[in-house]
C-alpha positions as a printed Julia matrix, in Angstrom:
144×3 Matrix{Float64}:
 -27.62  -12.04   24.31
 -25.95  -13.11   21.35
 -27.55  -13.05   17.72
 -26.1   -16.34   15.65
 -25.69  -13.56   12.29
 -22.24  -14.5    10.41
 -20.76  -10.66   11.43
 -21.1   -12.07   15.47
 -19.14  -15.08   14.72
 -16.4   -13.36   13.12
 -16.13  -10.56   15.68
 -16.68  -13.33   18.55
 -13.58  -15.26   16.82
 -11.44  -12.18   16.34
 -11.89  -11.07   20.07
 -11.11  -14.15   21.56
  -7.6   -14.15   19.24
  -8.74  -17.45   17.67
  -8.54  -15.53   14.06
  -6.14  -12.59   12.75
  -8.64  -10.07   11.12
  -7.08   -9.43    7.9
  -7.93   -5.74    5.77
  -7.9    -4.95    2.39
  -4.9    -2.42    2.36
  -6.08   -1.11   -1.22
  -8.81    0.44    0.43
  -8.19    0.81    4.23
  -8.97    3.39    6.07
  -6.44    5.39    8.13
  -7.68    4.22   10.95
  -7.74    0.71   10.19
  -3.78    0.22    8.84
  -2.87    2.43   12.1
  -4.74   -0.28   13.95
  -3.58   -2.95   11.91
   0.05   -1.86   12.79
  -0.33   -1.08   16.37
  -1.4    -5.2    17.06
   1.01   -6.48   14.88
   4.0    -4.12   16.85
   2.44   -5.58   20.07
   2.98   -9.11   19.39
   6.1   -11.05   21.24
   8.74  -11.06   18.59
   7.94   -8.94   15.89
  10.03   -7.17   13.08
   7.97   -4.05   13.71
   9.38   -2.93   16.65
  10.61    0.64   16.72
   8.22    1.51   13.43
   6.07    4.74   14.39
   2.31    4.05   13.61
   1.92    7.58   13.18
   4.48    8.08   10.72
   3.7     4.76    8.69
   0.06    5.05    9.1
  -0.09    8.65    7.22
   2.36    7.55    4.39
   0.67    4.64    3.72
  -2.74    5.84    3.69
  -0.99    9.11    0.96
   0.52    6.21   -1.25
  -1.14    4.96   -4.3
  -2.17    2.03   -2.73
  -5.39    0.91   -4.81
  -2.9     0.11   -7.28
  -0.17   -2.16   -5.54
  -0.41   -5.66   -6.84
   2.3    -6.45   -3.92
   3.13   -4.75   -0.18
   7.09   -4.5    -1.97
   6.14   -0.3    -2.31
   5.52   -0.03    1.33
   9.15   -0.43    1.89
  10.06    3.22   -0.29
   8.02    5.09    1.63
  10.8     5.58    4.46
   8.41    4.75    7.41
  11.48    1.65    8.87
   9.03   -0.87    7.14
  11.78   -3.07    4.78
  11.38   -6.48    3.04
  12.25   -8.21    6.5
   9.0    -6.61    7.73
   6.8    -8.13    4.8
   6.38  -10.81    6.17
   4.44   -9.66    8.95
   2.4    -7.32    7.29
   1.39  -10.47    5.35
  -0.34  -11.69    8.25
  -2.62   -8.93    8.43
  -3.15   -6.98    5.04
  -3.73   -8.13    1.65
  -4.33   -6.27   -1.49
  -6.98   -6.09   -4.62
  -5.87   -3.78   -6.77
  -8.09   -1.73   -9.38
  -7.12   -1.94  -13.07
  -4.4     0.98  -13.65
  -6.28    3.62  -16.17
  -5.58    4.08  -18.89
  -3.93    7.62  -19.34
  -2.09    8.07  -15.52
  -1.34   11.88  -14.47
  -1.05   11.2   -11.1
   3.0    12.51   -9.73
   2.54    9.65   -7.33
   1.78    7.29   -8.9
   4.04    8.31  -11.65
   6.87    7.86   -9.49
   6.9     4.73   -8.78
   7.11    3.52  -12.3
  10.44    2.89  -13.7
  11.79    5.03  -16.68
  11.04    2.58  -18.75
   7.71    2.06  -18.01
   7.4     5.93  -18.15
   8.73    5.81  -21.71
   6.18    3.47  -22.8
   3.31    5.51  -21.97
   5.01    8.99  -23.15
   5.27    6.67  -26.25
   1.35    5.86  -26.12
   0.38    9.46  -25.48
   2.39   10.69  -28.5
   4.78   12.88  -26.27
   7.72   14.06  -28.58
  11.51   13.89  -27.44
  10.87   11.53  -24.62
  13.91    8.97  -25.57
  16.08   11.85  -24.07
  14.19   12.69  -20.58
  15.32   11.67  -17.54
  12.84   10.03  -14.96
  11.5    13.11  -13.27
  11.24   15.14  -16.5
   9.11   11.83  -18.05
   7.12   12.43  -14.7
   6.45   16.0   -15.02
   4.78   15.98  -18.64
   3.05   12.63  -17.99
   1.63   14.4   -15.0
   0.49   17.38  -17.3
């Protein structure tokens, strides 16, 4: 027995391969980007081959991710997924990030700013004697 709700036909579709499901990365579960990754390695010819799901999985999901306007961070987080591999994420994930807040303190997501960037906001805050810090001293008193 088969209902004719809008969820059946898409699951229907997706089983039968006639559809890639495609996940919103910015909030993905664990589960789902390890999944995600473990079709896309199993497909003849892909880029993927010899990335761990494990391994990417976990620093994926511990990335700032509700923020990433592109997939181009996935490729610092030293899981063997580079800008060749993009492409074939593509297939799968896309992204819709949330508005960055206003005042950021998270180290995370701190670090993947350039020092520039970082200067501007220790600007906006009203942080003294920031001209003369170095990226990871911006970090730590942003972060404070």
């Amino acid at each position: 027995m088969v209902d004719d709700s809008a969820d059946t036909a898409t699951v229907s579709t997706v089983l039968a391969h006639d559809v890639i499901p495609r996940i919103n990365l910015s909030k993905a579960s664990r589960k789902q980007i390890s999944t995600a990754l473990d079709y896309l390695i199993k497909q003849p010819g892909t880029l993927l081959k010899g990335v761990s799901v494990a391994t990417a999985s976990s620093r994926i999901e511990s990335a700032p991710r509700k923020y990433w306007k592109t997939l181009d961070p996935i490729t610092k987080l030293g899981c063997k997924l580079s800008k060749n591999t993009l492409k074939e994420l593509n297939k799968i994930f896309y992204l819709e990030p949330e508005p960055l807040p206003e005042v950021i303190t998270d180290r995370s997501l701190l670090e993947t700013f350039t020092t520039a960037d970082l200067k501007k906001m220790a600007r906006k805050q009203g942080l003294k004697g920031y001209a003369k810090f170095k990226k990871t001293e911006l970090v730590d008193a942003l972060a404070e």
